[in-house]
C-alpha positions as CSV (number, residue, x, y, z in Angstrom):
1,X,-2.3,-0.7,1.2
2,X,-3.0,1.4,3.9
3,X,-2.1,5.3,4.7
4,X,-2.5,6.7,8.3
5,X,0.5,7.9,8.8
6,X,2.2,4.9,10.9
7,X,2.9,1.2,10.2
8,X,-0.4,-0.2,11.7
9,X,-2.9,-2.6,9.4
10,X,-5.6,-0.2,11.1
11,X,-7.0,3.2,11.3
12,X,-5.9,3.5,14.9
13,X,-7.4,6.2,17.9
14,X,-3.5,6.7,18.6
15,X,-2.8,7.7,15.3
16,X,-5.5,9.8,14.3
17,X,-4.8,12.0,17.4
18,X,-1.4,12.6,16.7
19,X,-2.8,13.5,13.1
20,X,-5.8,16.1,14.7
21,X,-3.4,17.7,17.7
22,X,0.3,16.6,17.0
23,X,0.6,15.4,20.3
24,X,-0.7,12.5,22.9
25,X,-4.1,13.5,24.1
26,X,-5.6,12.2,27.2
27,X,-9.2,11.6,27.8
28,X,-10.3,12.1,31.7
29,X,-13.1,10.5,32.5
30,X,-16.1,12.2,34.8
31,X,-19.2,11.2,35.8
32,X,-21.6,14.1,36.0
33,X,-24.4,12.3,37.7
34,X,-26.2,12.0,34.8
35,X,-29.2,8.9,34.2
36,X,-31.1,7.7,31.6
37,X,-34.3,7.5,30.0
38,X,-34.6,3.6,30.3
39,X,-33.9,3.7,34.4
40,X,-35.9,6.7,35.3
41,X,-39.0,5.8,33.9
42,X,-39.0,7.6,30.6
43,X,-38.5,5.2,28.6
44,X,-38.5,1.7,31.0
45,X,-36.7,0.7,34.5
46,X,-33.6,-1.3,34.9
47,X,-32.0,-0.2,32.1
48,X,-30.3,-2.1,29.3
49,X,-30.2,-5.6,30.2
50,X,-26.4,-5.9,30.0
51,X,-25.5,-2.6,31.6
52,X,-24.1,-1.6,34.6
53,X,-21.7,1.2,34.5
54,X,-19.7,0.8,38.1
55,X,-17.5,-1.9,35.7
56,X,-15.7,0.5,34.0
57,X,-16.0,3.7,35.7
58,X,-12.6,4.9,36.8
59,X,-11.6,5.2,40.6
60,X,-11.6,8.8,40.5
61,X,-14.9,9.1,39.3
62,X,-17.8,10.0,41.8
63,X,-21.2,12.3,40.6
64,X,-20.3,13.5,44.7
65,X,-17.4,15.2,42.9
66,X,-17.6,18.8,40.8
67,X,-16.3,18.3,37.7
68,X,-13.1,21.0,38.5
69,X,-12.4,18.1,41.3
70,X,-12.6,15.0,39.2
71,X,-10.5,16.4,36.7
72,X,-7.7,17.6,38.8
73,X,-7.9,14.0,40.2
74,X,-7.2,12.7,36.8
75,X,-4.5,14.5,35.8
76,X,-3.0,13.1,38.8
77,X,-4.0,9.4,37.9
78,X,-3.0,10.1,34.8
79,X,0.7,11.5,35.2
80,X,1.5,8.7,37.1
81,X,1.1,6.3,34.4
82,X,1.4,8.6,31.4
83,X,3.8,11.2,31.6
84,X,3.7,12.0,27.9
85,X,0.5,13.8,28.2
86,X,0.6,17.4,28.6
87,X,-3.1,18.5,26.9
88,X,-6.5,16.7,27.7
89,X,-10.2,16.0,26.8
90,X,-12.9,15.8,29.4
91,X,-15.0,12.1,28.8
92,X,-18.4,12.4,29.8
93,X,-18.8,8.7,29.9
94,X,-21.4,7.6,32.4
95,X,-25.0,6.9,31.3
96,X,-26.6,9.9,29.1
97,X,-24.4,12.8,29.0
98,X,-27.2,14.9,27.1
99,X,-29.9,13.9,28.9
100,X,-30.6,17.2,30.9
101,X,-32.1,20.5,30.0
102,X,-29.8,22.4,27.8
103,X,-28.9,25.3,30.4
104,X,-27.8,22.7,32.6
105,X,-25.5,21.0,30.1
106,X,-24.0,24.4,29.4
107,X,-23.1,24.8,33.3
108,X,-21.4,21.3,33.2
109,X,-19.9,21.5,29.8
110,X,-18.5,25.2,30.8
111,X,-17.0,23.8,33.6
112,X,-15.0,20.8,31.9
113,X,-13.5,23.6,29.1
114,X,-12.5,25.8,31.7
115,X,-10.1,23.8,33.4
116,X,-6.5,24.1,32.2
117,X,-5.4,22.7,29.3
118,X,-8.5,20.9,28.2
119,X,-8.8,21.0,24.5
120,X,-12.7,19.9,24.2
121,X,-15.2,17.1,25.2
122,X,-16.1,13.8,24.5
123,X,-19.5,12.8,25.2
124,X,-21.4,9.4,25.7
125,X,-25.1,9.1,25.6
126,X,-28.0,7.7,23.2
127,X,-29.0,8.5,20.4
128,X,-32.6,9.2,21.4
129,X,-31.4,11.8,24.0
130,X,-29.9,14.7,21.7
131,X,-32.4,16.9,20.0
132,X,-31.5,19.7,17.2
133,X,-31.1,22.3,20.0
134,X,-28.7,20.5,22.0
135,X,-26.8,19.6,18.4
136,X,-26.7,23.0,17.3
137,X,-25.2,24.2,20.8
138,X,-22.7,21.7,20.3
139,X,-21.9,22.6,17.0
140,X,-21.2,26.5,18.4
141,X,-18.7,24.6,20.7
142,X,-16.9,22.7,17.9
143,X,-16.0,26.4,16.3
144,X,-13.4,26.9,19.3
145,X,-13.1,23.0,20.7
146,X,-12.8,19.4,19.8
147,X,-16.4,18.2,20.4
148,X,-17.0,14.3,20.0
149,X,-20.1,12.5,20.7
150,X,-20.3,9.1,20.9
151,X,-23.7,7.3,20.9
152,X,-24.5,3.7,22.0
153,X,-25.7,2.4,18.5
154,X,-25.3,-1.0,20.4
155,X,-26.3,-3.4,17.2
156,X,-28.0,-2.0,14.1
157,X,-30.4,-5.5,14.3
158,X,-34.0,-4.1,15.6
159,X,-34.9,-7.3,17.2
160,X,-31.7,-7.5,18.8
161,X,-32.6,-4.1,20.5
162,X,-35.5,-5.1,21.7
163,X,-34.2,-8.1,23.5
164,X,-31.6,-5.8,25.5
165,X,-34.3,-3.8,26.4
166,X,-32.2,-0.7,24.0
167,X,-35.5,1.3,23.7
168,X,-34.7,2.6,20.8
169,X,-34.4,1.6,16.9
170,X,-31.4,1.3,15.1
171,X,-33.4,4.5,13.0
172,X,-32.8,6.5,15.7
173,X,-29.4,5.9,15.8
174,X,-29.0,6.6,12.2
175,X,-30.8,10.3,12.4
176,X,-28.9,11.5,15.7
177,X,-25.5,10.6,14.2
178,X,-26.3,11.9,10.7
179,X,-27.9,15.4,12.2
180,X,-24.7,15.7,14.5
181,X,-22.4,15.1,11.2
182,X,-24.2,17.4,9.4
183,X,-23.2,20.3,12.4
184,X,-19.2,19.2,12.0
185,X,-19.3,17.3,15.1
186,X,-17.2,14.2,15.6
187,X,-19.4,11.6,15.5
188,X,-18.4,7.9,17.6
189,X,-20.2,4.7,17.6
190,X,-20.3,1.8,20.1
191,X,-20.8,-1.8,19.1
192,X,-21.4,-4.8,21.1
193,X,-20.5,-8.1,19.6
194,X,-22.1,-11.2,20.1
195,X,-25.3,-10.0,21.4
196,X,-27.6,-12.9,21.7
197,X,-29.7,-13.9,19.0
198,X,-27.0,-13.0,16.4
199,X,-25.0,-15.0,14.8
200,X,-21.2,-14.4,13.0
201,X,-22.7,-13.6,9.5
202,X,-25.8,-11.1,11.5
203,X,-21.9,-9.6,12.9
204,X,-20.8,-8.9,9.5
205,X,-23.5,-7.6,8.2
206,X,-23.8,-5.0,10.3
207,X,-20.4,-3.4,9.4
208,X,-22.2,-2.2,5.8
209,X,-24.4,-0.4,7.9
210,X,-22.3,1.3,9.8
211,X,-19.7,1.8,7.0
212,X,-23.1,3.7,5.4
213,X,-22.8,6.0,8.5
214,X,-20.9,9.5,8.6
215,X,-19.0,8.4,11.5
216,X,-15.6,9.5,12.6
217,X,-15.0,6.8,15.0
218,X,-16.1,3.2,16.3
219,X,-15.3,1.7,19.5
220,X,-16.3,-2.4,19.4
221,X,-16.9,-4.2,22.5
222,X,-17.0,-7.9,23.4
223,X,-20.1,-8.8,25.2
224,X,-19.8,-9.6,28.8
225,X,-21.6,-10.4,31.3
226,X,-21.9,-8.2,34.2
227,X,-22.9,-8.9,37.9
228,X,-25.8,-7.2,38.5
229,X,-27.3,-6.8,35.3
230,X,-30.6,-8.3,34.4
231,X,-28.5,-10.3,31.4
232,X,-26.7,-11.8,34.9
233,X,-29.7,-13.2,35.5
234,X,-30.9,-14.5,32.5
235,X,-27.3,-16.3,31.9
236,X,-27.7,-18.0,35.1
237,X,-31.0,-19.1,34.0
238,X,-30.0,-20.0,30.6
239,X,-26.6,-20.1,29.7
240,X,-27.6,-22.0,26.2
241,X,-28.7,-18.9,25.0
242,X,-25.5,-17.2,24.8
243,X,-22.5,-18.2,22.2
244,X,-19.9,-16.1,24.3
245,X,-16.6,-15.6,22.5
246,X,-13.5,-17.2,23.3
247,X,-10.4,-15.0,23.2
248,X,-9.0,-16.2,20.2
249,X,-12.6,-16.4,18.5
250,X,-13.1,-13.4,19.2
251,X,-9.9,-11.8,18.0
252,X,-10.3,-13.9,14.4
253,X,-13.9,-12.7,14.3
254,X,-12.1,-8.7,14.5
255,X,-9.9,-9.2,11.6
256,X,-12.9,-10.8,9.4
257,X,-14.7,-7.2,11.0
258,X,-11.8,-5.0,10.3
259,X,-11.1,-6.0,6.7
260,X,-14.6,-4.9,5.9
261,X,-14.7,-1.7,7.9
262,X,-14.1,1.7,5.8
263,X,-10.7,2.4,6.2
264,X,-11.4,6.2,7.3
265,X,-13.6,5.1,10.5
266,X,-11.0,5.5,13.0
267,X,-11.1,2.4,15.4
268,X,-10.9,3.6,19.2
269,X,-11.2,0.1,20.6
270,X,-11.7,-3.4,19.4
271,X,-12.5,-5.1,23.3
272,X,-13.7,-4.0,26.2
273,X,-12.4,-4.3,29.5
274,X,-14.7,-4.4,32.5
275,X,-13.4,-4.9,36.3
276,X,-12.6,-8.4,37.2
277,X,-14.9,-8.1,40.2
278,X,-18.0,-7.7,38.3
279,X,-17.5,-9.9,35.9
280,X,-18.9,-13.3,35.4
281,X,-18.2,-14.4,32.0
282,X,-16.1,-14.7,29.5
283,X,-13.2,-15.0,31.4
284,X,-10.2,-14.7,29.2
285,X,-7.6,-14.6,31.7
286,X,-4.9,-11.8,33.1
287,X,-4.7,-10.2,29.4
288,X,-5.3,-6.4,29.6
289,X,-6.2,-4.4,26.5
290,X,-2.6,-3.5,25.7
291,X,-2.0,-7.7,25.4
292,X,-4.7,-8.1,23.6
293,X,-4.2,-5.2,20.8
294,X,-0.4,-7.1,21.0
295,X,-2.4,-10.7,20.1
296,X,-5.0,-8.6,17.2
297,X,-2.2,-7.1,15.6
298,X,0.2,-10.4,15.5
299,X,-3.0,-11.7,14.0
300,X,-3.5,-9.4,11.3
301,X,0.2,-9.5,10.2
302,X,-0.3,-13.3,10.4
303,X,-3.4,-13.5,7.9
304,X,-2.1,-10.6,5.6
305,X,-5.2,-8.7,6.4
306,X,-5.9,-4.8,7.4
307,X,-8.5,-2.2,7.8
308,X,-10.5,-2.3,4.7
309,X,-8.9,-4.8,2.3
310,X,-12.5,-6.2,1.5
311,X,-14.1,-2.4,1.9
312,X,-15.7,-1.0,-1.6
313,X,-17.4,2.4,-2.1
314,X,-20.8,0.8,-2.6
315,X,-20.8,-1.4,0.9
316,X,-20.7,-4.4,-1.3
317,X,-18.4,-7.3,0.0
């Protein structure tokens, strides 16, 4: 039924890095100080209409910081709660983590590898911000490192991106992950669900795209709302426009997602968790992510469902 090397119905981050290193890995986040195209003016101002990074950007993280300093400050953070954790990657999570000039990337990048114990990178940013020098560098690095990059595909629906203000197409996404496949790189996705304008069945069909994809990895993402966010202010202004998810809608919706998924992508979250005093809506209560993945996996034991039971080699469902 399934074969990951554990009991779980899915293709879990956990497990797969136990697989890749034989030992508990842990990410450390930093914030480089990067931006991006859609708030400097490149692209557009404000950003994505949902965004606003200061809800999930750890307490340790500060672009005031050097690198070296932020990452000593999370192994601290980090051996306090985890004490398993012995060897580390370095998470370029805020914003656009390639969107710099190369040399400069090199200087951060250089800095992150160098600090003890750190096995390689993993790095956020869109897909319109990498070019084929900046993948082929990368590549170089994944000869001696683990290299992931995640990109914000966001929803592979065109007319969704333009009404979150993406900037880019869901083509552009597709070329940046399949060029940074091509160079061995790890390849993640991000996925927001229940974007507005899409319904359930626009949800599920998106998965064949993404199962078309030579991904490694997917991290899915409930959509919330944020406090200061321009989608804040459209929700004031018309909350009949949204169809947030309940908890347990949400988590049934996951199941109907996972069982189509391809059962190699490796899943590195199914909700997102953004700080209580940002956000407005949906409020599901004092469940953290650990009681949630509890709740999914109850779920899928309950409906005798896993990670790719309605997956086929031709995307067909």
């Amino acid at each position: 039924m399934y074969t990951w090397g554990d009991n779980r119905r899915f293709n879990s981050y956990t497990s797969y890095i136990k697989r890749k290193f034989g030992a508990r890995i842990q990410k450390l986040t930093v914030d480089a100080g990067f931006t991006c195209p859609n708030r400097d003016g490149t692209l557009g101002v404000g950003g994505c209409t949902y965004c606003n990074n200061d809800s999930f950007n750890p307490s340790y993280c500060s672009p005031h910081k050097s690198i070296t300093v932020q990452l000593s400050e999370g192994v601290e953070f980090h051996q306090f709660r985890y004490r398993r954790a012995k060897n580390y990657l370095a998470y370029f999570q805020a914003y656009s983590n390639t969107y710099a000039p190369l040399n400069k990337l090199e200087e951060l990048y250089n800095e992150a590898l160098s600090f003890p114990n750190i096995m390689g990178l993993v790095i956020g940013t869109r897909p319109d911000c990498v070019d084929i020098e900046k993948l082929d560098y990368l590549s170089d690095l994944a000869k001696k490192y683990y290299i992931s990059i995640e990109f914000g595909v966001e929803s592979c629906n065109n007319n969704t991106l333009m009404r979150i203000n993406r900037g880019h197409t869901f083509e552009k996404s597709e070329w940046a992950i399949t060029e940074a496949a091509k160079r061995g790189l790890n390849v993640g996705a991000h996925l927001i669900i229940g974007l507005p304008g899409e319904s359930k069945n626009d949800i599920l069909k998106q998965i064949d795209a993404i199962n078309s994809l030579p991904l490694t990895s997917i991290k899915f993402h409930q959509l919330q709302i944020i406090k200061n966010t321009q989608m804040a202010l459209d929700y004031a202004n018309r909350k009949d426009a949204f169809s947030l998810f309940t908890m347990d809608g949400y988590l049934e919706l996951m199941v109907d997602i996972i069982e189509r998924l391809n059962p190699e992508l490796v899943i590195e979250r199914f909700s997102g968790e953004a700080h209580p005093t940002t956000l407005i809506a949906p409020h599901w209560g004092k469940f953290r992510h650990d009681q949630l993945l509890q709740k999914f996996e109850k779920l899928l034991e309950e409906r005798n469902a896993w990670q790719g039971k309605l997956y086929n080699a031709t995307h067909k469902i």
